[in-house]
C-alpha positions in Angstrom: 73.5 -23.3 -9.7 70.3 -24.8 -11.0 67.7 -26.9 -10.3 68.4 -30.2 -12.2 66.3 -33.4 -11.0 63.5 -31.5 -12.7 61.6 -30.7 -16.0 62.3 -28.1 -18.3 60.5 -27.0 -21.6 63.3 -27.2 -24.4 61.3 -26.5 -27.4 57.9 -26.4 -29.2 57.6 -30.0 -31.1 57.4 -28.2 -34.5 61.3 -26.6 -33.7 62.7 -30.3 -34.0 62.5 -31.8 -37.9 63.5 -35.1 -38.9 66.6 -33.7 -41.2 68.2 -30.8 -38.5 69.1 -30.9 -34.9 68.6 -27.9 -32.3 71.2 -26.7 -30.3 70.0 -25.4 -26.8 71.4 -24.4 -23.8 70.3 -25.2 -20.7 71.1 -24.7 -17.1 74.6 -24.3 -18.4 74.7 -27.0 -20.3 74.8 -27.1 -24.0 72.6 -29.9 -25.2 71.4 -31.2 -29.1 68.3 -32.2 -29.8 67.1 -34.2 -32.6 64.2 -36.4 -33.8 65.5 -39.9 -34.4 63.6 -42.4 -37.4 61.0 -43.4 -34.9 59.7 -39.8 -34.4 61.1 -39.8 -30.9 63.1 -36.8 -29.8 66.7 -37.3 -28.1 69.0 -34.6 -26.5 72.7 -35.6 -26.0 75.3 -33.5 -25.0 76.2 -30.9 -27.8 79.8 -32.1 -28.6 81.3 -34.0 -30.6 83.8 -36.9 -28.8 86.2 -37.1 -32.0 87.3 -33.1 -32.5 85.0 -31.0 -30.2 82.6 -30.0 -32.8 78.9 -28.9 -32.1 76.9 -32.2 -33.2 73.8 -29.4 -33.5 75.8 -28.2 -36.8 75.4 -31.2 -38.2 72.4 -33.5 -39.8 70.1 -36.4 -38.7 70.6 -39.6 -40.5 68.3 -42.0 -39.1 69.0 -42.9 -35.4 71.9 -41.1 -35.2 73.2 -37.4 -35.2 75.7 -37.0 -37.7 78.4 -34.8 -37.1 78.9 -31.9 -39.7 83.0 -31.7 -39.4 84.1 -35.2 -39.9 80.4 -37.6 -40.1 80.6 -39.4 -36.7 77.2 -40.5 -36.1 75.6 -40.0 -32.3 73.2 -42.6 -31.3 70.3 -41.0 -29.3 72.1 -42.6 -26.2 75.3 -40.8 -26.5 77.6 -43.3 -28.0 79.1 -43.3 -31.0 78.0 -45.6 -33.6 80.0 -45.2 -36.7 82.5 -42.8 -38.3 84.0 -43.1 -41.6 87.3 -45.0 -41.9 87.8 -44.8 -38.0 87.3 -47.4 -35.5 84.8 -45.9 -32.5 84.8 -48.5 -29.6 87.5 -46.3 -28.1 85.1 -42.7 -28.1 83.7 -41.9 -24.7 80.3 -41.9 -24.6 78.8 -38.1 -24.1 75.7 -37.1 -21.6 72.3 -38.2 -23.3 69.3 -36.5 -21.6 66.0 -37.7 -20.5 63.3 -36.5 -22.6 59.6 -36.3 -22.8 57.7 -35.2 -25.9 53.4 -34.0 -24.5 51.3 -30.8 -25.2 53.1 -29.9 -28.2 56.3 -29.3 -26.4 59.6 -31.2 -25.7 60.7 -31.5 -22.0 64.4 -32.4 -21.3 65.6 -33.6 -17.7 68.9 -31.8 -17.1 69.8 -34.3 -13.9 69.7 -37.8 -12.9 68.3 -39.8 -15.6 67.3 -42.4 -12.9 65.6 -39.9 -11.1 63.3 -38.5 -14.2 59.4 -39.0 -13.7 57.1 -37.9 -16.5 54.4 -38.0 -14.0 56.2 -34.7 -12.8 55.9 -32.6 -15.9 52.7 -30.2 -15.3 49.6 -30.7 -17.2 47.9 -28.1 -19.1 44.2 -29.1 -19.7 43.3 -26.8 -23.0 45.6 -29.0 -25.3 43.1 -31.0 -26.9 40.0 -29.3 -26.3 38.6 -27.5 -29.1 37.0 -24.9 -27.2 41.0 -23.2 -27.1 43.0 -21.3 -29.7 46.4 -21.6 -29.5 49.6 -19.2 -30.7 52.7 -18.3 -29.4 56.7 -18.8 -29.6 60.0 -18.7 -28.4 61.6 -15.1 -27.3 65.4 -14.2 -26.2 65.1 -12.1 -23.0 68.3 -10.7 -21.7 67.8 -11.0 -18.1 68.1 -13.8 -15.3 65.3 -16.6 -15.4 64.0 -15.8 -12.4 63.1 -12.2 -13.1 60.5 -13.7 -15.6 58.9 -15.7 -13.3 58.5 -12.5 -11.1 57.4 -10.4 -13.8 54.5 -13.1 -14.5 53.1 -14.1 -11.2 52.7 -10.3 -9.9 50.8 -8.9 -12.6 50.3 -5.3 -10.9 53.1 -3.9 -13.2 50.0 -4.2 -15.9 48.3 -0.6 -14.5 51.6 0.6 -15.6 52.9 -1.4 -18.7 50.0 -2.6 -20.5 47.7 0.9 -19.6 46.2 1.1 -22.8 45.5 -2.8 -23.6 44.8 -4.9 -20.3 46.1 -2.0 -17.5 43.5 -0.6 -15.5 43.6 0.9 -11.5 41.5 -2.4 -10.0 44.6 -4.0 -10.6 46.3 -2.3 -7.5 43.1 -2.1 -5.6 41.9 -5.3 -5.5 43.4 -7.7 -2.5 45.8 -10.2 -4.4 45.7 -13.6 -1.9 49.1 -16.2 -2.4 48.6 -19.8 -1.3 50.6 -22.8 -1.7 49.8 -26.5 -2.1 53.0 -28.7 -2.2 55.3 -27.0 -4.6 52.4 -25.7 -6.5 52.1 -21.4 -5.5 48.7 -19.7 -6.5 48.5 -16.0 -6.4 44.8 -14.9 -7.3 42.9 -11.8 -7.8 39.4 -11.5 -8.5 37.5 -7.6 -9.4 33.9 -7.4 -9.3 31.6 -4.9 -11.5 34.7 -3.3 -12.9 35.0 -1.9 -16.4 36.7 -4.0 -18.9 39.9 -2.6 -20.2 40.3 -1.9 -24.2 41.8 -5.5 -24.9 39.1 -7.9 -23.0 36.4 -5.2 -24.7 37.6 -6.7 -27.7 37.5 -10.0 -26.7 33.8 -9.8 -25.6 33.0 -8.4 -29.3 34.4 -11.2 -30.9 32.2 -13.7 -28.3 29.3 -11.4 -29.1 29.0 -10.1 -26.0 28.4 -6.0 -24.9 31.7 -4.4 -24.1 30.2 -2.0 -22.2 28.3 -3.9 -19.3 30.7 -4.0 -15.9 32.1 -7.2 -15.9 34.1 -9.6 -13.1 37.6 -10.0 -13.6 40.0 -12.9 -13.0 43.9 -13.4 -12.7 44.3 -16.6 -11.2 49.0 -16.9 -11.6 50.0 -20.7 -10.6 54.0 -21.2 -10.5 55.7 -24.9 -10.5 59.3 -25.5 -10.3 61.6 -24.8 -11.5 60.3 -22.2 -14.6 56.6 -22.9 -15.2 54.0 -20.3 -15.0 50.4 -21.1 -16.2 47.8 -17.6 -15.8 44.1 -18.3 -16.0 42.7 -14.5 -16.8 39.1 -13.8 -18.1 36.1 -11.6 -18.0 32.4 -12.2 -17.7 29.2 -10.1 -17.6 29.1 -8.8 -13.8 26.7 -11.4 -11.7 26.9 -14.7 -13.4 29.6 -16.3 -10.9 32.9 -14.3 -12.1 35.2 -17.5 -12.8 32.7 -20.3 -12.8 30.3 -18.2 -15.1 29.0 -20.4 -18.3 30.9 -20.0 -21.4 28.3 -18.0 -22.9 28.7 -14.7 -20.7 32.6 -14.9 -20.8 35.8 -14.9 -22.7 38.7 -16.1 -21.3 42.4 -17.4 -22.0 45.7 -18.7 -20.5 49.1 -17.4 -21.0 51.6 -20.1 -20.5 55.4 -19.7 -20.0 58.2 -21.7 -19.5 61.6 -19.9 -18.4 65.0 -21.6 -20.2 68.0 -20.7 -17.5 70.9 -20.4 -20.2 73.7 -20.4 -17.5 76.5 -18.5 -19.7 77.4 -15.0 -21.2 74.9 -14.4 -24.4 76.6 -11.4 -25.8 73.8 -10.7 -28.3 71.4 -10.2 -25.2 73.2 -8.0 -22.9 76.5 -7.2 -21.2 76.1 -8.8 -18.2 76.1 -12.5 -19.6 72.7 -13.2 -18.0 69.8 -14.5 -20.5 67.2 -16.6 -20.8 64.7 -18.0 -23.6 61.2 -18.1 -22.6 58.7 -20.1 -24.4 55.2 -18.3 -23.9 52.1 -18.5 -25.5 48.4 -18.0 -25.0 45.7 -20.6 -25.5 42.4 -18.6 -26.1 38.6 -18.9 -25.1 37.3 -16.5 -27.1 37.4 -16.0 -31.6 40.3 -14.7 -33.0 39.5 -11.8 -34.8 39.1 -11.9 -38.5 41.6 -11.0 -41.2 39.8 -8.4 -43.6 39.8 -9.6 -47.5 42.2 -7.1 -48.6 44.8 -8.0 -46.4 44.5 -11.7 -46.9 45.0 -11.3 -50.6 48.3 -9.4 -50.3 51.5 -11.2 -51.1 53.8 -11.5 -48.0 56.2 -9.1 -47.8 60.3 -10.0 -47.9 62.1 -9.2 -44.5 64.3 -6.3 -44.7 67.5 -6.8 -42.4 68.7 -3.5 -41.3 
């Protein structure tokens, strides 16, 4: 069972064209999405009323979802609106799905559609502002939703797997405080005059700043239902106000996640049928690094499947 009467990240805007659906699963329920003449995204139920064929095999023509086995076109509302040489007043209609297209992703409401409130979906306030990079994608983990939202809001496992990047022993030393405020849950650390580990080091370079001045740390987790995690983690020069310091003395970034509960076996994930897909990323406070000449100028290299 899964939350339903709720918000869930399907996709990243640029997954969804204007000539091929997406097929998706989501809390068990297999949904296509496609992006109608308007621009608008709709998600309908991912079969096809006339022979049981995926309607995500198939092609957008307009409004409609066109069905790759015999061309019955889906309207965005889940009724059929035409098929060649057939009469279609007597299809049933299929589930259609609220959904929401903001911050470069596209929400889908797997419950009620009476119930769905954009107002609900999280806000993320780096989309827009120029002072944040931006990169990150969609990854098939083979294990239950849930464990994902564990592994991101107790970040002590980063002492352990991430020692030689962002690990370091302040990590498990440093009081971690949980609070929650509605159905919002904050878990927080904060490590004062501490050493910055080999990855933030780097991230101070590219700001300009000395890598080897202590500096305060930050790992601020925040968790909404039912998949959502949003980290606020960060650096600055030790004594200018950890967190609050001014841009100048810090470099900081977010790591965002949204957990996809597939609901069925995915045999290319694991043998115990339990998946997910998470779509993570991190927007950025601090420059990128730059690509050295010679590397730019190479030609890109074919994939090799092995």
């Amino acid at each position: 069972m899964y939350p339903l009467n709720t918000w869930y990240v399907a996709a990243r805007s640029h997954e969804i064209g204007s000539t091929r659906p997406l097929g998706r699963r989501i809390c068990n329920k297999a949904m296509a999405f496609f992006r109608q003449a308007s621009g608008q995204v709709a998600a309908v139920e991912d079969f096809c009323p006339h022979r049981g064929a995926p309607l995500s095999l198939g092609f957008v023509q307009g409004d409609t979802l066109v069905c790759g086995y015999h061309g019955l076109a889906m309207g965005g509302d889940g009724k059929t609106a035409s098929m060649p040489c057939q009469r279609v007043r007597g299809f049933p209609a299929i589930a259609s799905y609220p959904v929401h297209e903001a911050h470069g992703f596209v929400w889908v409401w797997p419950g009620h559609p009476s119930q769905a409130d954009v107002a609900l979906i999280p806000q993320f306030e780096w989309l827009g502002n120029p002072a944040f990079g931006y990169g990150g994608g969609l990854y098939h983990i083979g294990c239950d939703y849930r464990l994902m939202i564990d592994n991101l809001m107790d970040l002590t496992r980063e002492t352990y797997v991430h020692s030689n990047s962002i690990g370091q022993k302040e990590i498990d030393e440093a009081p971690c405080q949980t609070r929650v405020a509605g159905d919002h849950v904050i878990t927080e650390r904060y490590m004062e005059g501490i050493e910055a580990p080999p990855f933030w080091q780097m991230a101070l370079r590219l700001n300009g700043l000395p890598d080897d001045r202590p500096v305060d740390r930050w790992q601020i987790c925040h968790f909404t239902p039912p998949s959502h995690v949003m980290i606020e983690v960060g650096v600055a020069l030790a004594g200018n106000g950890g967190y609050h310091a001014p841009d100048a003395v810090k470099a900081a970034s977010w790591v965002v996640a949204g957990s996809l509960p597939r609901g069925k076996a995915v045999p290319e994930l694991t043998s115990t049928g339990a998946g997910c897909c998470g779509l993570a990323g991190s927007p950025r406070q601090f420059q990128p690094a730059p690509v050295p000449e010679w590397v730019s100028s190479q030609p890109c290299p074919r994939a090799v499947r092995r």
